[in-house]
matplotlib code that plots the C-alpha trace (Angstrom):
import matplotlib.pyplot as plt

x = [0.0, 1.2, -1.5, -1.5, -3.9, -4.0, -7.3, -8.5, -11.5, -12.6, -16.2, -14.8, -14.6, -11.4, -9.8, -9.8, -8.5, -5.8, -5.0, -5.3, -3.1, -0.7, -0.4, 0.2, 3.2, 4.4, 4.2, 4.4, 1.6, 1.4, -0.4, -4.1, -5.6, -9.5, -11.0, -14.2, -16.5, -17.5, -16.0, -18.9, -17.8, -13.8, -14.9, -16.9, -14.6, -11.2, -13.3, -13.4, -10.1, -8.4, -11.1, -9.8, -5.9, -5.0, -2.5, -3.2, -0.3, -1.8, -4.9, -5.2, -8.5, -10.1, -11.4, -14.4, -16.6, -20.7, -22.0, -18.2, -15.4, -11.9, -10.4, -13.2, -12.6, -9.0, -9.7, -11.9, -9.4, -6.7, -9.0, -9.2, -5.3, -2.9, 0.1, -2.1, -0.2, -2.9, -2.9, -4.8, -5.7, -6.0, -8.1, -10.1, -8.7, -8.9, -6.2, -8.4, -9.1, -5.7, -4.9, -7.9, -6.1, -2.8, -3.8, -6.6, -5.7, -1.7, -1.7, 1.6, 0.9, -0.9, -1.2, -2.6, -4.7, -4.0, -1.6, 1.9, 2.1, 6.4, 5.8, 3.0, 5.1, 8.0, 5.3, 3.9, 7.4, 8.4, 5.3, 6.0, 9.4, 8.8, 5.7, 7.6, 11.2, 8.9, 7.7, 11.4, 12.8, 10.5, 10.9, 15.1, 14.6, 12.4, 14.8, 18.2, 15.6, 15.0, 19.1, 20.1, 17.0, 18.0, 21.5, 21.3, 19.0, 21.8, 24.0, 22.1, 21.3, 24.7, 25.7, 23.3, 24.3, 27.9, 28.9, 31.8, 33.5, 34.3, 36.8, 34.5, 32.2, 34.6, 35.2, 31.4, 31.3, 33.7, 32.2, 28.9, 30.5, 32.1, 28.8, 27.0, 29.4, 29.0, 25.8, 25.5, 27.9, 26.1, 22.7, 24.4, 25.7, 22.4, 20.2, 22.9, 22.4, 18.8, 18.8, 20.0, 17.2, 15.0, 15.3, 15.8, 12.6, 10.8, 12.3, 11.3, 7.7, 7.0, 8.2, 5.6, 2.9, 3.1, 4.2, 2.6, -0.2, 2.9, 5.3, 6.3, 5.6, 9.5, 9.9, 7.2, 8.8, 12.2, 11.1, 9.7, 12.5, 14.2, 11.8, 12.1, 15.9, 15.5, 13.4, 15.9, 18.8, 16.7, 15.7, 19.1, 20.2, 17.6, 18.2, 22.0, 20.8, 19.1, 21.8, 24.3, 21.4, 20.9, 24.7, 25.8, 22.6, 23.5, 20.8, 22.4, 21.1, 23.7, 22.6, 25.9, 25.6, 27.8, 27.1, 28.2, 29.3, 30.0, 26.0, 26.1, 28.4, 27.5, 24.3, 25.6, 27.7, 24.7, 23.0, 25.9, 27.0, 24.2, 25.1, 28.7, 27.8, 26.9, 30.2, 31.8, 33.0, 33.9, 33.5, 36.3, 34.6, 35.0, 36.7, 33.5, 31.4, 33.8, 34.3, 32.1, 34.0, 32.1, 33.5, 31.6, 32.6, 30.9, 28.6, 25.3, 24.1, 21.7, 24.6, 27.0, 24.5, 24.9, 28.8, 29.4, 26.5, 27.7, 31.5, 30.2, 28.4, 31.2, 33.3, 30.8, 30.1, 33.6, 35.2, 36.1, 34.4, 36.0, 38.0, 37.9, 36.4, 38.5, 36.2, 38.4, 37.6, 40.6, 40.6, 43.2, 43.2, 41.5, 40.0, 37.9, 38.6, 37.0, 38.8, 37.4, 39.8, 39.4, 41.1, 40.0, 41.9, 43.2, 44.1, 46.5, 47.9, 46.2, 43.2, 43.4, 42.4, 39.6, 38.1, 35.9, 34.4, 31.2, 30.6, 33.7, 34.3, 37.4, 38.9, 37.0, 34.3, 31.6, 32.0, 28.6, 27.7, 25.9, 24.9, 26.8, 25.7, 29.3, 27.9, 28.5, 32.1, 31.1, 28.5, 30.3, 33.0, 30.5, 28.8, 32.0, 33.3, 29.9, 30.1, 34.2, 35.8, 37.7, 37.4, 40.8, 41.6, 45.3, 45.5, 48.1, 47.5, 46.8, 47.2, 43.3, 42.1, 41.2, 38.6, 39.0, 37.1, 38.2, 34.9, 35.7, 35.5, 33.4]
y = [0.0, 3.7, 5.2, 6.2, 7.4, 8.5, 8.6, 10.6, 9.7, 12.5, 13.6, 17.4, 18.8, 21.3, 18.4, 16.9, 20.3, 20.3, 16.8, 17.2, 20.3, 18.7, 16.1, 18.3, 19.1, 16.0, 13.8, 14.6, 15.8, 12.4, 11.1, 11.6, 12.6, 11.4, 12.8, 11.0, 12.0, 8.6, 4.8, 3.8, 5.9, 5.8, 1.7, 2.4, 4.8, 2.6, 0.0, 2.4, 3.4, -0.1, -0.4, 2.4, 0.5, 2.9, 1.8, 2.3, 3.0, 4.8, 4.9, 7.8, 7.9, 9.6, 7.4, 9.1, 8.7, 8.1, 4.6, 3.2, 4.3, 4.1, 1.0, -1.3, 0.8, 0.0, -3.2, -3.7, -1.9, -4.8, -7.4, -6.0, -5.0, -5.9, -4.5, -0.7, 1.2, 2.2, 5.5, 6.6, 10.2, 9.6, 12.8, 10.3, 6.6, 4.6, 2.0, -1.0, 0.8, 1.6, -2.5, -3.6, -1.6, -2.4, -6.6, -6.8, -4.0, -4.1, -0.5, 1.6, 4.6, 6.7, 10.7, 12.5, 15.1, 18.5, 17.5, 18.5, 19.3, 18.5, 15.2, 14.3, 15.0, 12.7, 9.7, 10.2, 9.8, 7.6, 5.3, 5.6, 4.6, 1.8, 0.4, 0.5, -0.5, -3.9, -4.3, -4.1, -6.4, -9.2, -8.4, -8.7, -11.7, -13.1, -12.2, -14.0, -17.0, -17.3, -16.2, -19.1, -21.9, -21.1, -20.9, -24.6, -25.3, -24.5, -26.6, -29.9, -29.3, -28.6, -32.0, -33.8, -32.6, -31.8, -34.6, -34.7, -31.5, -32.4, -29.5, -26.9, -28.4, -28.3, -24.6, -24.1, -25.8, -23.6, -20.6, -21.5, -22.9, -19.4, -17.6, -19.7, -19.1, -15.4, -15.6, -17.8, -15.2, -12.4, -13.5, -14.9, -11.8, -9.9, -12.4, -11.9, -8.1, -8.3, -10.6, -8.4, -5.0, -7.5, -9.2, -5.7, -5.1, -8.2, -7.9, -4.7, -5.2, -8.2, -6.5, -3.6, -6.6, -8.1, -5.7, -2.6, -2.1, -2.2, -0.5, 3.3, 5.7, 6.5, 2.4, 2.6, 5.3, 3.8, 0.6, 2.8, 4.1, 1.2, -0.2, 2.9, 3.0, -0.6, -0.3, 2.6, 0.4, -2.7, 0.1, 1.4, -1.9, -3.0, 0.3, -0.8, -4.5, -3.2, -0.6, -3.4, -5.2, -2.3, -2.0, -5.8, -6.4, -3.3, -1.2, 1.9, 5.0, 7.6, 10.9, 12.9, 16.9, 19.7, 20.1, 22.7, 20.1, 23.3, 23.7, 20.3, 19.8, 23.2, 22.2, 18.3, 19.8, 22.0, 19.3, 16.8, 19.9, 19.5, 15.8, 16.4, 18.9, 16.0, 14.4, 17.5, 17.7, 20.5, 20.7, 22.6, 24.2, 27.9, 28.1, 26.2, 29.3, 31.8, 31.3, 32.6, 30.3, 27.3, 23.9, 21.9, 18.4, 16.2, 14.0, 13.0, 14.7, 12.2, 10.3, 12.6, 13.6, 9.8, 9.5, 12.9, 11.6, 8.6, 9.7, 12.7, 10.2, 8.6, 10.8, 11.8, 8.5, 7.2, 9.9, 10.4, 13.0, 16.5, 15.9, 17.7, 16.8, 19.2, 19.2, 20.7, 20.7, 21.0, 21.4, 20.3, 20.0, 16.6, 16.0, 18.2, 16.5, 16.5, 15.6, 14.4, 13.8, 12.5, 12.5, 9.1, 5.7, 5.5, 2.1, -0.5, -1.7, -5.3, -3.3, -0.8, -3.3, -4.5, -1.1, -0.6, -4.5, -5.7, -6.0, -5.3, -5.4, -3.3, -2.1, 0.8, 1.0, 3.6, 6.1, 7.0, 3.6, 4.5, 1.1, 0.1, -1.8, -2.6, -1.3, 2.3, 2.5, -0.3, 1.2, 5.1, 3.4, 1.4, 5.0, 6.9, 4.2, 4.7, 8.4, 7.6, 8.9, 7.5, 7.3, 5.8, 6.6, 8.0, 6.8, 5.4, 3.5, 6.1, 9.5, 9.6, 8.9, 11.0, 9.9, 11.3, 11.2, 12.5, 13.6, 14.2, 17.4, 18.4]
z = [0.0, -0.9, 1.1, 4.5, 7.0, 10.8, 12.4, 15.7, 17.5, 19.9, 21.0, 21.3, 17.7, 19.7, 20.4, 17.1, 15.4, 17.6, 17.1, 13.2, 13.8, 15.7, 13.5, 10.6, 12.1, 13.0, 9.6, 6.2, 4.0, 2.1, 5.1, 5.3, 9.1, 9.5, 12.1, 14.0, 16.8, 17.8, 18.0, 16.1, 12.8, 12.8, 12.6, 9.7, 8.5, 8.9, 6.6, 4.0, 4.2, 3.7, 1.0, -1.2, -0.7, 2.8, 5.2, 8.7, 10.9, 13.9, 15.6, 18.3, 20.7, 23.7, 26.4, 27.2, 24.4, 23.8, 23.3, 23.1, 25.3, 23.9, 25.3, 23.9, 20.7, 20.7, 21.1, 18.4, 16.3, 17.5, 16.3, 12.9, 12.4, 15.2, 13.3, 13.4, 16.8, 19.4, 21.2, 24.0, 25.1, 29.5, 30.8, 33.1, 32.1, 35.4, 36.2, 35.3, 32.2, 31.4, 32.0, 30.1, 26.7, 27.2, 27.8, 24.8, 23.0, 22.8, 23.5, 22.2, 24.2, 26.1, 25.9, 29.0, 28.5, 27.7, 24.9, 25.2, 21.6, 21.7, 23.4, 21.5, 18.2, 19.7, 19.9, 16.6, 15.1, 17.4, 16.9, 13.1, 13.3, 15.3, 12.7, 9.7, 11.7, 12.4, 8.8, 7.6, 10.4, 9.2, 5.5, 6.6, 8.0, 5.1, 2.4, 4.9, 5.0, 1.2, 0.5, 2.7, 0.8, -2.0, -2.0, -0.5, -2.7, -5.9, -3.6, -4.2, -7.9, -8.8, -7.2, -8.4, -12.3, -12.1, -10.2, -12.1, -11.7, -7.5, -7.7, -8.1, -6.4, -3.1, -3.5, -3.3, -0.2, 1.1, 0.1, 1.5, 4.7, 5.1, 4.7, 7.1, 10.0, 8.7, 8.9, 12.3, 14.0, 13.2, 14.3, 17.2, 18.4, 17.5, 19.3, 22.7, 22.2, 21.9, 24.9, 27.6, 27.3, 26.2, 29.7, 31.5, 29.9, 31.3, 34.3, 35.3, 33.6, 35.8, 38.7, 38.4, 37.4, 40.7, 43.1, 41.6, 44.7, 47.2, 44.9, 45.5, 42.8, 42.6, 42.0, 39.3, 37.7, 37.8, 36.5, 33.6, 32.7, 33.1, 30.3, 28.0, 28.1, 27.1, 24.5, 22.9, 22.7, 20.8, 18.8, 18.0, 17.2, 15.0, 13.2, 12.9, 11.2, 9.4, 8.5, 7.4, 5.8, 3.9, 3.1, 2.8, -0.6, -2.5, -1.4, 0.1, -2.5, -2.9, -4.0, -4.3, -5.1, -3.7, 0.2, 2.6, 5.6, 8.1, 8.8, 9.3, 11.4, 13.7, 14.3, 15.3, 17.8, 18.9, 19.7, 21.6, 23.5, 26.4, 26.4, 26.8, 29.8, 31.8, 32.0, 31.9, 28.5, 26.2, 22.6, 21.1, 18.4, 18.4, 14.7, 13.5, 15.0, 14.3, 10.8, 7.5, 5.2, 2.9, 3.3, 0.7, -0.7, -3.3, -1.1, -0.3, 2.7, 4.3, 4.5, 5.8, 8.8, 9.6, 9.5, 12.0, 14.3, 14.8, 15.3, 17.6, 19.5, 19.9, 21.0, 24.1, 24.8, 24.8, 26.3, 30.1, 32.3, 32.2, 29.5, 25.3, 22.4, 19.0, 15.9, 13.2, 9.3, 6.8, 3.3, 0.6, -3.1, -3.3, -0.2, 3.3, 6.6, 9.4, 12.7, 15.8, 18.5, 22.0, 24.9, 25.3, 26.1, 22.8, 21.2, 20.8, 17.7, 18.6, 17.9, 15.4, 12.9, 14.5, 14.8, 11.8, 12.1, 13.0, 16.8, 17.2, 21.0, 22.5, 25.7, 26.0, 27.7, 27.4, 30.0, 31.2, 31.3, 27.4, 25.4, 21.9, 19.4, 18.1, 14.5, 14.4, 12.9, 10.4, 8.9, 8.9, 7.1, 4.6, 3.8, 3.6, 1.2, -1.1, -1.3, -2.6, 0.7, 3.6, 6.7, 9.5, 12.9, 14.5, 17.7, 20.5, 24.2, 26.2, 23.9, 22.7, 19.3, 16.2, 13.8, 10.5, 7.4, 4.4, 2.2, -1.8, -3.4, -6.6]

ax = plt.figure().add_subplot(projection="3d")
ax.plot(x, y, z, "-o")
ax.set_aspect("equal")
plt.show()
């Protein structure tokens, strides 16, 4: 399907124009916002919808509501399209209510009421990330199912025909051998990494299941955060498979054009400076500020974006509090560089060439206790490679490390 629809569900016609307005805001204008005053009609309506070929990511209702209140709504809506995410607007949802949605409804989210417009736009993308994120996990693991059926599947044929060519034969073997323990490495390092938040998750869940009556509200709300941190880093690294997925078949579109990487890369550092406050780092950055000059290479910019986040990132996470993060760019007659450089931990020369792999697992530890997927440098290096840069790292034991990536001019 190519079209896509939201619906609201609200008895107060207010509400619903601020929803609709709020959502205007918060998705693109490809997306097509229905907006319903009773349960009753947004069924009707949703039937219609999936009639004309619409796609139903999000469904977003009020609890109190004539005739049908929301939760039995949402339900209803679950029994029709479990994959659609559920929203609930709480001005007066009681706590058997609230369980009722979230055990027969599958509930993604609730909203209290009045909306807090910036929250509630974090949700909607949030909740829109995390429907199609699913779609393309299963279509991933899909397409590694019917790569590995059918690559054993040429296996058998070719032995049973060409039984007389053993050589060539042998060096299939081989090569399949090698991609399987590829392959059963990978997933085997994924599933361990999706094991641990997936158990924090559980954990802390079951813990407010059965001991929510006795439980504090500071415990609730520490086991909540517990769950949401969770939930971030299987997000991050489902992102990151799918990443490398995305990388590893070919599929990666570059879009090169001339890009000025200083906006960029100012507004990047805009936005890791408050995270570096909290371990007391500083971002040495005032040339960046200070200076009216272009710096523009031939790249795509999507894709640069995705290379300086991830290396900013890494610098914060990676460094040690009270310590400074230099962001320098340079430019020479084939090449502009930017330099990150930490006064981290540096490296050893065991593991400089491990550095860009996948999972690679090092020394260093993140120093804020952050989560890593092991991906990051994999995949900067992969997209750096694509847009015909390059991207190493300088760095001894002890004496920090600087990341550089060297971007292509026009």
């Amino acid at each position: 399907m190519d079209k896509l629809a939201i619906l609201c569900v609200d008895d107060e016609p207010a509400m619903l124009q601020s929803l609709k307005k709020a959502l205007r805001r918060a998705v693109d204008n490809e997306y097509l916002i229905e907006t319903l005053e009773s349960a009753q009609d947004a069924l009707l309506a949703m039937d219609e919808l999936w009639q004309e070929g619409y796609e139903i990511p999000i469904v977003i209702a009020d609890y109190i509501m004539p005739n049908m209140k929301g939760d039995e709504f949402l339900r209803r809506v679950h029994a029709l399209s479990p994959k659609t995410l559920k929203i609930l607007l709480t001005g007066q949802a009681s706590i058997e209510a609230m369980g009722y949605v979230i055990n027969h409804a599958n509930l993604y989210r609730y909203i209290a009421k009045p909306l807090d417009v910036n929250d509630f736009n974090l949700t909607i993308k949030e909740a829109l990330n995390s429907y199609f994120q699913a779609e393309k996990l299963q279509q991933f693991y899909a397409n590694l199912e019917a790569k590995i059926a059918q690559r054993t599947h040429e296996l058998h044929e070719k032995n049973r025909q060409l039984t007389q060519l053993n050589q060539e034969l042998s060096e299939k073997n081989d090569q399949l051998h090698k991609l399987n323990q590829e392959k059963n490495e990978f997933l085997g390092i994924a599933a361990h990494d999706l094991k641990n938040p997936l158990s924090a998750i559980q954990s802390a869940a079951y813990l407010i299941e059965s001991a929510y009556d006795d439980m504090p509200k500071e415990d609730v709300i520490d086991m909540a955060g517990m769950i949401s941190i969770s939930s971030k880093q299987l997000f991050d690294l489902i992102t990151n498979i799918l990443d490398v997925n995305a990388i590893e078949s070919g599929k990666i579109k570059v879009s090169p054009a001339v890009v000025n990487i200083l906006p960029i890369l100012q507004s990047l550092v805009t936005h890791y400076t408050d995270r570096a406050k909290v371990k007391n780092i500083t971002l040495q950055t005032s040339e960046l500020f200070e200076t009216s000059a272009v710096f523009t290479a031939f790249v795509d910019q999507e894709l640069v974006l995705q290379v300086l986040d991830n290396l900013l990132s890494n610098a914060v996470k990676y460094s040690p509090h009270g310590k400074n993060i230099f962001i320098r760019l340079r430019q020479d007659e084939n090449y502009l560089r930017c330099e990150i450089q930490d006064e981290g931990p540096g490296l050893s020369e065991e593991e400089k060439p491990q550095l860009f792999n996948k999972f690679s697992r090092l020394d260093a530890q993140p120093t804020g206790g952050e989560h890593s997927t092991g991906l990051g440098l994999f995949i900067v290096k992969k997209l750096v490679e694509a847009m015909n840069g390059k991207v190493w790292c300088e760095s001894e034991l002890g004496q920090g490390a600087t990341f550089i990536v060297a971007f292509p001019l026009e």
